[in-house]
C-alpha positions in Angstrom: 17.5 24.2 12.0 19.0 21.0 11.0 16.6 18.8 8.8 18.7 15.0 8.3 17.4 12.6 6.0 18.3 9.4 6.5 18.6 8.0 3.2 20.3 9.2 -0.2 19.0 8.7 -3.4 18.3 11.6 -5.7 21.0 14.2 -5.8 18.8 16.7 -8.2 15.9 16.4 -6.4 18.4 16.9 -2.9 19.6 19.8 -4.7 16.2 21.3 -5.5 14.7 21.1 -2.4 18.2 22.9 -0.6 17.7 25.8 -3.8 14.2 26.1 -2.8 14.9 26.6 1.1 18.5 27.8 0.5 18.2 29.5 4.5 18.2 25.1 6.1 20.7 23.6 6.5 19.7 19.5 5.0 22.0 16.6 5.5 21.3 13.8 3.6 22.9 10.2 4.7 22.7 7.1 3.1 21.5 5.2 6.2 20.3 5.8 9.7 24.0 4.3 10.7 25.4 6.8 8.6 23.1 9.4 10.3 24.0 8.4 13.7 25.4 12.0 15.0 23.4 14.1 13.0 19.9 13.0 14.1 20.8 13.5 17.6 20.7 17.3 16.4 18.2 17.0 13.9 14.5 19.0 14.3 13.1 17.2 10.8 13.9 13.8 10.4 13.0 12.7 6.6 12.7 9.1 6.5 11.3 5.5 4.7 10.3 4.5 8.2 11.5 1.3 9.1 14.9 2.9 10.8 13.1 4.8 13.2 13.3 2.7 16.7 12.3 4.5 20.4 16.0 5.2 21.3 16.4 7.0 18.1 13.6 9.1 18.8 14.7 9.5 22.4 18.4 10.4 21.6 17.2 13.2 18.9 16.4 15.8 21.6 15.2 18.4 19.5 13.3 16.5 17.2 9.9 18.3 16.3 8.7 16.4 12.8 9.3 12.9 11.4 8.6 13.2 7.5 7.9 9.6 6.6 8.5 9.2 2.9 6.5 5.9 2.8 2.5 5.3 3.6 3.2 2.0 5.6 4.4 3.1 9.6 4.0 -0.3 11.0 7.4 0.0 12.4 7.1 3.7 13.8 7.8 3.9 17.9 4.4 5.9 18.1 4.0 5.5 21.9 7.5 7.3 22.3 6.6 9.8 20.0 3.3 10.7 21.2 4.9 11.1 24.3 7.3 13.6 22.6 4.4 15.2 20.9 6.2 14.9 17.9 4.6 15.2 14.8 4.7 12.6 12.1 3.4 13.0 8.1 3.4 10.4 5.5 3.1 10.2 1.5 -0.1 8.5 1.8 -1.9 8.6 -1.6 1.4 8.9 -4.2 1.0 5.0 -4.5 -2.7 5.1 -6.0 -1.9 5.7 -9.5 0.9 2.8 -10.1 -1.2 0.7 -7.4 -4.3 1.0 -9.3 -2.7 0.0 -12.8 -1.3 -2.4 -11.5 -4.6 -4.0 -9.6 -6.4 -3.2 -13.4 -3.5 -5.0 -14.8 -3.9 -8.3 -12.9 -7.8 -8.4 -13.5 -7.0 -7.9 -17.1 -4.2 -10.3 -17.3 -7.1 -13.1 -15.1 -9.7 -11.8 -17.3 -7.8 -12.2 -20.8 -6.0 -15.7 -19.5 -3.0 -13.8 -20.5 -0.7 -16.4 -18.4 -2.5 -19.1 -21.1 -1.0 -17.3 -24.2 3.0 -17.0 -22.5 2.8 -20.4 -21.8 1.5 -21.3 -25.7 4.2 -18.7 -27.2 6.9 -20.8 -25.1 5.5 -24.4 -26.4 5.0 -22.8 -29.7 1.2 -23.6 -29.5 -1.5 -21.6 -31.7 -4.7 -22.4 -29.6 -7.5 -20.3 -30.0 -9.9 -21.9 -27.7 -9.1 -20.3 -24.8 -11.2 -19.0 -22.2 -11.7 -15.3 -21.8 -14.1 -13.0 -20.1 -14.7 -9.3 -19.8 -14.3 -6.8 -16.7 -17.5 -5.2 -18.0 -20.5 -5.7 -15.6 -18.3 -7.6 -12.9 -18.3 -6.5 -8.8 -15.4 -5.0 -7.5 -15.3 -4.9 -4.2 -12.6 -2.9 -2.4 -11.6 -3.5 1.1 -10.3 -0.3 1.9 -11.6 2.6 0.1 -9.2 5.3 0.5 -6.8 7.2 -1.9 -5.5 3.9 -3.3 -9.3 2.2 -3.4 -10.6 5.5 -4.9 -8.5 5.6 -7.3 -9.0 1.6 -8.4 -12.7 2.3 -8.6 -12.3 5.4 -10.7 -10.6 3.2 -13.0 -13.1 0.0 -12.7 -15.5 2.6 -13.9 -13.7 2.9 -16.9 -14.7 -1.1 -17.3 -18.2 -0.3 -16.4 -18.0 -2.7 -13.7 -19.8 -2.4 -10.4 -17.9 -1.1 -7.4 -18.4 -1.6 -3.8 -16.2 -0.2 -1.1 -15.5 -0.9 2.3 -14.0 1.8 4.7 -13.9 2.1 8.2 -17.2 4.9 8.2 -18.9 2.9 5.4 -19.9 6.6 4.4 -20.3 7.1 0.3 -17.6 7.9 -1.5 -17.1 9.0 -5.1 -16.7 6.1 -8.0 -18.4 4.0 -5.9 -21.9 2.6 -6.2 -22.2 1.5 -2.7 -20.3 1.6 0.4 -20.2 -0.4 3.8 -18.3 -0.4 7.2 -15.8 -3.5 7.8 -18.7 -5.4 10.0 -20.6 -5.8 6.4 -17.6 -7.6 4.8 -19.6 -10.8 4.7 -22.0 -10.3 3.4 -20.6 -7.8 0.5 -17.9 -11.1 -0.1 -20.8 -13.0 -1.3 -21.6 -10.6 -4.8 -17.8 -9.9 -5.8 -16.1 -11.2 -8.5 -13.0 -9.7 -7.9 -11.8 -9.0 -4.1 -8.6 -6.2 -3.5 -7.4 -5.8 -0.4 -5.9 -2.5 0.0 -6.2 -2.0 4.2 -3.3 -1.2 6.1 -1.7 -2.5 8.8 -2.9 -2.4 12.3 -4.5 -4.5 15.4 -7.9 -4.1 13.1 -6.9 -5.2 10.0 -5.3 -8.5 11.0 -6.5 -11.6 9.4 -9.3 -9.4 8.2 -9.3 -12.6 5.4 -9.3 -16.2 6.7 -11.0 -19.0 6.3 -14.8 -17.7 7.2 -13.8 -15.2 4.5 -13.0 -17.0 1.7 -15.7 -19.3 2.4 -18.0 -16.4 1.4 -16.2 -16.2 -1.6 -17.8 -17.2 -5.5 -15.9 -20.2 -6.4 -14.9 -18.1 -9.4 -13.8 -14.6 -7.4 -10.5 -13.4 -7.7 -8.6 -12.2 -4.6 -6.0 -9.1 -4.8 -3.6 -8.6 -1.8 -2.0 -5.4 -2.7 -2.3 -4.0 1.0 -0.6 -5.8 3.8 0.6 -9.6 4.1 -0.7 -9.7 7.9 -4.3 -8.8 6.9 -4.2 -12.3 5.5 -4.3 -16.0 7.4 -2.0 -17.1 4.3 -3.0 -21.3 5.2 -6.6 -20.8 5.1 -5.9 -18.9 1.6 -3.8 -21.7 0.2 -6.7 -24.1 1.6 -9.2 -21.9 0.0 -7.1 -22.2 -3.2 -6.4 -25.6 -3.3 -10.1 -26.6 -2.7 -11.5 -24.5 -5.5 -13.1 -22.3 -3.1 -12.1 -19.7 -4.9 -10.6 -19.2 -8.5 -7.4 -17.3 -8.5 -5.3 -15.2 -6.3 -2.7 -12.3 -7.1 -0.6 -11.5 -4.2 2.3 -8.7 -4.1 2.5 -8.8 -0.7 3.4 -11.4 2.3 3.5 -11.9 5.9 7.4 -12.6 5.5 9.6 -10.8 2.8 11.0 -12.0 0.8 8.8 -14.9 0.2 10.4 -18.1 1.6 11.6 -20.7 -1.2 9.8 -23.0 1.0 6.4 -21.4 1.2 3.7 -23.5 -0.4 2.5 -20.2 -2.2 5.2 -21.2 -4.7 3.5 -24.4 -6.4 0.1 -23.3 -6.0 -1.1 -23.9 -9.8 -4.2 -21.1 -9.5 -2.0 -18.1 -7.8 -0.2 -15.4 -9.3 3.2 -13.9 -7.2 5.1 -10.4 -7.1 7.3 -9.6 -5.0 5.9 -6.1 -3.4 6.0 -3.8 -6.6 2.6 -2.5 -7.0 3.8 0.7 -5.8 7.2 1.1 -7.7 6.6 4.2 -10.4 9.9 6.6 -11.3 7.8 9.3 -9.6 7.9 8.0 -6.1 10.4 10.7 -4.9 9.4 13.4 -7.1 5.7 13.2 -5.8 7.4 12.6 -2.2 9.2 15.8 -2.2 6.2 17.5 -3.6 4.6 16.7 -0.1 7.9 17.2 1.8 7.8 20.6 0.2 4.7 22.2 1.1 4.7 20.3 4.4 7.9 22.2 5.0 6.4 25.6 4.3 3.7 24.5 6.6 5.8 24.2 9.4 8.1 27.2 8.6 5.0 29.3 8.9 3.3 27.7 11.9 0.7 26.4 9.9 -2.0 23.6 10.1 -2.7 22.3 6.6 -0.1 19.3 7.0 -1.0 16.6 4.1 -1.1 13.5 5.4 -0.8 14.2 9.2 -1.0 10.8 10.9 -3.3 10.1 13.8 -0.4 8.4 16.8 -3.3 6.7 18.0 -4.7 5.2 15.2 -1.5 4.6 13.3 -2.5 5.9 10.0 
């Protein structure tokens, strides 16, 4: 059995995972270039995703499992792999704890006008009359309540703020205090004071928020983007900005990366800009072997409990 990964990054962890299956044979390239004759033998493919195209699929005749060591598969050939009946698992859910920090961190930093006191420290300025507010009694409302949601509201609850979710069963769902399906987004927009986007990316979920969206908006709310850049009409969010239709947004991710000099986001005096780190954490591949791992022994033993087994239909 010849399992090829198609990137090289961690020689320990490499090492660990050939000690703990020392009977497979794993070759791990730097790139699918490097790959190029190996996959075309390979049975496991381990992979970030965006390298695998149809004729790779196609040219890997024996190819039986894709382990995607990313959650987003917007690039993944799934028509040519549901035709293969090739199976396909992700490492959905080892963003939420660095995503959901990171989401309590902006709403802290908006909250506390942190971005006030950097610029006074810079201009040598001691000004205490500066606005601040508390997270403590505000509505979050989460657009895409699963691992990475969950985990957001479990910390908002922390804050003792009020958390609404919104999922594609609109079924209740723990550290939440209500939940709705994706047709009540409307109305839910209307109560938040702070809106995260955390959906993925597919035909559904694009330009989820434009301009009717917004407009539903408290002229005070806060918008998170820390899902995908295509679930957002990005001009009717800079009008929305610009018009005071809404206070503030914090995006970390965009419909092109990197984020063109050009882009009007840039200058836009009441939004915040990082460039698609939410997720970054020094235990990304350690908790993404974890799931290689016991996915493997799945497999080995003809089992069914795959985590994260994605649905080639849905995407996801």
């Amino acid at each position: 059995m010849h399992i090829v990964a198609t990137f090289n990054r961690d020689e320990k962890l490499q090492n660990q995972i050939q000690q703990q299956f020392p009977n497979l044979q794993f070759h791990f390239f730097k790139n699918i270039d490097a790959a190029e004759k190996a996959v075309d033998s390979a049975e496991i493919i381990l992979t970030f995703g965006d390298d695998i195209t149809e004729e790779v699929v196609q040219r890997a005749k024996n190819l039986k499992w894709i382990m995607v060591f990313s959650a987003g598969l917007e690039k993944m050939p799934f028509q040519a792999l549901k035709e293969r009946e090739i199976i396909v698992t992700n490492v959905r859910g080892i963003h939420k704890i660095p995503m959901a920090e990171f989401t309590i961190g902006y709403m802290l930093q908006h909250a506390k006008n942190q971005a006030t006191f950097i610029e006074q420290q810079k201009n040598k300025q001691w000004n205490r009359r500066v606005s601040m507010h508390e997270l403590f009694g505000k509505t979050l409302l989460i657009v895409g309540a699963g691992a990475i949601g969950s985990q957001i509201a479990k910390l908002a609850k922390a804050f003792s703020m009020q958390t609404i979710g919104i999922t594609r069963s609109g079924n209740l769902l723990e550290n939440f205090d209500a939940v709705f399906s994706l047709a009540d987004l409307n109305e839910q927009l209307e109560k938040a004071d702070y809106v995260v986007n955390v959906l993925p990316s597919t035909p559904k979920t694009k330009n989820v928020f434009a301009k009717e969206q917004f407009s539903k908006m408290k002229n005070d709310a806060v918008f998170i983007n820390i899902g995908r850049g295509d679930a957002v009409v990005e001009a009717d969010l800079l009008e929305a900005l610009e018009a005071g239709q809404i206070g503030h947004a914090y995006l970390d991710v965009f419909q092109q990366e990197p984020l063109p000099n050009e882009h009007p986001f840039w200058t836009c005096k009441n939004l915040t800009i990082t460039p698609h780190i939410s997720s970054v954490t020094e235990m990304y591949l350690p908790r993404s072997f974890e799931i290689f791992q016991h996915n493997l022994t799945t497999y080995l033993t003809n089992g069914s409990d795959f985590i994260n087994l994605v649905d080639l239909d849905r995407g996801y």
